[in-house]
N, C-alpha and C positions, 0 to 999 in steps of 0.2 A: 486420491486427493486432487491431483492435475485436472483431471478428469471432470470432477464436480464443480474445481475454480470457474476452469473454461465453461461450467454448462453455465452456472451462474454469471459470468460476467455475459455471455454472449445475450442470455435474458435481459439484462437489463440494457445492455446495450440495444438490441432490437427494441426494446420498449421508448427508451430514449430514441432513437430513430423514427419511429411511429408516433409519437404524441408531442408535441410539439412545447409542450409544457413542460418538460423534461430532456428538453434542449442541452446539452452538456453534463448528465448526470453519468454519473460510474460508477463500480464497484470498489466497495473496498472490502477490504478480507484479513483475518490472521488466523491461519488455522496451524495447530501443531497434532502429530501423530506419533505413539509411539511406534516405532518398526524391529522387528526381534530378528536377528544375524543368524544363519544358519549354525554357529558354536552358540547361540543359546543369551548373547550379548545383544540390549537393547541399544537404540539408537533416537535422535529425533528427527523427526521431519518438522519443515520449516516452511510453510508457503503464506507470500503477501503479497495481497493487490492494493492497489494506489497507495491513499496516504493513512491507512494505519499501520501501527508500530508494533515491534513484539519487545518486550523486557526481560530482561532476566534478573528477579531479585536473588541477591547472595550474599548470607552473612550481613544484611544491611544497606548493601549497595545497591543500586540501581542500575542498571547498563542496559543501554539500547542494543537493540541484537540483527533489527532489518532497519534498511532507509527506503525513506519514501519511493514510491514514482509519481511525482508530482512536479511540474512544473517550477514552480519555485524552489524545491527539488537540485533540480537541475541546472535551476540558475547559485544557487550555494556550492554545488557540485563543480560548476564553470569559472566559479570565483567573479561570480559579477555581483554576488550581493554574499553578506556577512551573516555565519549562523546566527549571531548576535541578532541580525535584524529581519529572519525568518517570518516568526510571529509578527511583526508590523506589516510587511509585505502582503502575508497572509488575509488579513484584516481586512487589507485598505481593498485586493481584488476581489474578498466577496461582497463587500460593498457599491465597489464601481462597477463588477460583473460576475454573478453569479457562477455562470459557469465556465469563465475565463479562471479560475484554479485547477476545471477538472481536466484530465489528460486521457488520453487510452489508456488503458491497464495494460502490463506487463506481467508475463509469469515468471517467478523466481521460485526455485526451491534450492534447500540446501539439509546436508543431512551431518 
């Protein structure tokens, strides 16, 4: 699954590199695997690029399970701007700059 992130992000990263119209574009990714434990006991894998989200619905609830890598991200992370006002932020830079939201991708997995 690492394996394929990376092949994938690095695509489109070299594409965005080369075409100048695609100036700040990235990957995003949620992929989930199951993985079966040597006693016979499954597990999940968990990999996410930029800014999509994984969920876990249960019993009714909703919970977010990864965080972004995104830019504004990071700025909620650094406590310079308010979950509360994520989504405003979000809006107003792809408005004023398209690819001023998008960030390098980073690889996270968790199991």
């Amino acid at each position: 699954m690492e394996s394929a992130a990376k092949a994938a992000n690095r695509a489109v990263w070299e594409q965005a590199r080369t075409n100048r119209g695609m100036l700040g574009m990235g990957t995003t990714l949620v992929a989930l695997a199951v993985v079966e434990h040597g006693d016979g006991t499954n597990a999940l894998a968990v990999a996410h690029i930029g800014d999509s989200r994984l969920y876990l619905l249960r019993e009714g609830a909703l919970r977010q399970v990864t965080v972004d890598h995104s830019l504004v991200q990071e700025l909620v992370d650094d406590g310079q701007i308010s979950q509360r006002r994520r989504p405003y932020i979000l809006s107003a830079m792809s408005l004023l700059a398209p690819s001023a939201s998008s960030r390098r991708s980073k690889w996270t997995s968790s199991t």
